[in-house]
C-alpha positions as CSV (number, residue, x, y, z in Angstrom):
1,X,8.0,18.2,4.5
2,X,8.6,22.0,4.6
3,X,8.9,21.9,1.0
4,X,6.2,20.6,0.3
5,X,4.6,24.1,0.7
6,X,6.5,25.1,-2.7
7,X,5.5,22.3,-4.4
8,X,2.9,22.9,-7.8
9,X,-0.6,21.0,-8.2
10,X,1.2,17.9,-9.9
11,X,4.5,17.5,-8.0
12,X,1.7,17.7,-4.8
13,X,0.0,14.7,-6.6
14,X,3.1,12.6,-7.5
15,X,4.2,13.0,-4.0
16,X,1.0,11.8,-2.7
17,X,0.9,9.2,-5.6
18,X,4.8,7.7,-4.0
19,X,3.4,7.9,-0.1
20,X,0.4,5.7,-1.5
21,X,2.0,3.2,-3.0
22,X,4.6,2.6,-0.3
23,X,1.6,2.1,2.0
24,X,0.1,-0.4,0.3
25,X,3.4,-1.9,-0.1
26,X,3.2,-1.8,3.8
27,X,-0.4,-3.2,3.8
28,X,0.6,-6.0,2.3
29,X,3.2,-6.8,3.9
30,X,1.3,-6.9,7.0
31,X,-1.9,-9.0,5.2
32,X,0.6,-11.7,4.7
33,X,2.3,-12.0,8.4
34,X,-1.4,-11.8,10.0
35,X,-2.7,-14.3,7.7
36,X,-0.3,-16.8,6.3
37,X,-0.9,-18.7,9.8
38,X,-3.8,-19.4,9.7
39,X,-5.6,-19.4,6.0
40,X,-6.5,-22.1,4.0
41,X,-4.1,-21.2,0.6
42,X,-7.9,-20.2,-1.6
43,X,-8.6,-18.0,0.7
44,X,-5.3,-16.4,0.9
45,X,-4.9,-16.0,-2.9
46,X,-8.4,-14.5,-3.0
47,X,-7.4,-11.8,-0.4
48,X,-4.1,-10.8,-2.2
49,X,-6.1,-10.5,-5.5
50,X,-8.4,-8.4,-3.6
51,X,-6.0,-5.8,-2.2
52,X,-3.7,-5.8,-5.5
């Protein structure tokens, strides 16, 4: 993270572009353990779609 303070305008933005997409990678991970149990499968597609 200490380099970060060298880092230009865009490599700042690409960086924070990777972080993002690895959390909702995360997210939705975790959407489909909490709700695979107990949604009806229309429901659960719909959700996805949502947060895709």
């Amino acid at each position: 993270m200490a380099d970060v303070q060298d880092y230009s305008l865009r490599q700042i933005e690409t960086f924070l572009a990777a972080i993002d997409a690895e959390d909702r990678a995360a997210n939705r991970v975790a959407l489909i353990a909490a709700r695979a149990a107990n949604a009806k499968p229309e429901d659960f597609k719909r959700l996805l779609k949502d947060f895709a």
